[in-house]
C-alpha positions in Angstrom: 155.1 -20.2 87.0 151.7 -22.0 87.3 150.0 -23.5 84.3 146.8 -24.9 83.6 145.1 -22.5 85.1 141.4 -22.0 85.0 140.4 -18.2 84.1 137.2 -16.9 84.8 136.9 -14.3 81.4 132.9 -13.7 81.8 134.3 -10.0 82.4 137.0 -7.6 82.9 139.5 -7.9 84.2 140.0 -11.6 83.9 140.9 -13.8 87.1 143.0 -16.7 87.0 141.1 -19.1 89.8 144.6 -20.7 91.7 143.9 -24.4 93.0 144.2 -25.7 96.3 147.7 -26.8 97.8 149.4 -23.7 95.9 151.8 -21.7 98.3 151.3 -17.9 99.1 154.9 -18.0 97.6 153.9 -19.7 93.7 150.9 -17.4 93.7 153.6 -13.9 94.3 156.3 -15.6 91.7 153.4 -16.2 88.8 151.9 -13.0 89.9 155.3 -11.7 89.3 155.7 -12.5 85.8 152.4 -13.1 84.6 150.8 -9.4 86.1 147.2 -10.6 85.8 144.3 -11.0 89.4 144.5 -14.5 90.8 141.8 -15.3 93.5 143.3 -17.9 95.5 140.9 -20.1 97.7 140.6 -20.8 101.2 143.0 -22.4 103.2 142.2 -25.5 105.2 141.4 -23.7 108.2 139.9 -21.2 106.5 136.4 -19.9 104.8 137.2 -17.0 102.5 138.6 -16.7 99.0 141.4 -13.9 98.7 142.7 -11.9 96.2 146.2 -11.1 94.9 147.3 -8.7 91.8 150.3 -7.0 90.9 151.0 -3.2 91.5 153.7 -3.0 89.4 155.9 -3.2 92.2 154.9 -5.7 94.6 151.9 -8.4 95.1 148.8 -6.5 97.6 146.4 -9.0 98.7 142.8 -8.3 99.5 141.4 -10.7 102.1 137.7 -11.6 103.0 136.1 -12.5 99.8 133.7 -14.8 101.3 133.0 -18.4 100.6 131.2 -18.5 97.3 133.5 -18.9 94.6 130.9 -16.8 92.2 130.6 -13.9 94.6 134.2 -14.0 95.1 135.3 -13.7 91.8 133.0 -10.6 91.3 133.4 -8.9 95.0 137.4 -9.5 93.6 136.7 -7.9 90.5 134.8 -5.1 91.7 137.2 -4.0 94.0 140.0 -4.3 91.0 137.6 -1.9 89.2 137.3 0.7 92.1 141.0 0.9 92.0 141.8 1.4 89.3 143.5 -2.0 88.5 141.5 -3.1 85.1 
């Protein structure tokens, strides 16, 4: 379980913003318990934010968020919206 993490509220649904050095592997077991949109940043070799939320079932991830932590966050939530997932 992750703590301390920073949540961006400003709208629904909320998004917990997951720090850098955090495995793919922490983000599916808090994900897991905790059932709420983490947006998980880029990886070293890597330029977009993704997304991660819980089906019920199992973890789906959308990719390609772009760079901007702002337009991340609402690209990420928009999509949550349009599925459904709020």
């Amino acid at each position: 379980m992750l703590y301390n993490l920073e949540i961006d509220d400003s709208d629904s649904p909320a998004i917990a913003l997951v720090p850098h050095g955090v495995s793919w592997e922490e983000v599916r077991d808090h994900i897991k318990i905790a059932h709420h949109p983490m947006l998980v940043p880029p990886p070293a070799d890597g330029d977009q934010f993704a997304g991660a939320y819980w089906t019920g079932t199992d973890m789906v991830v959308i990719d390609a968020l772009g760079a901007d932590l702002d337009q991340a966050v609402d690209d990420f939530r928009a999509a949550l919206q349009d599925l459904g997932e709020t």
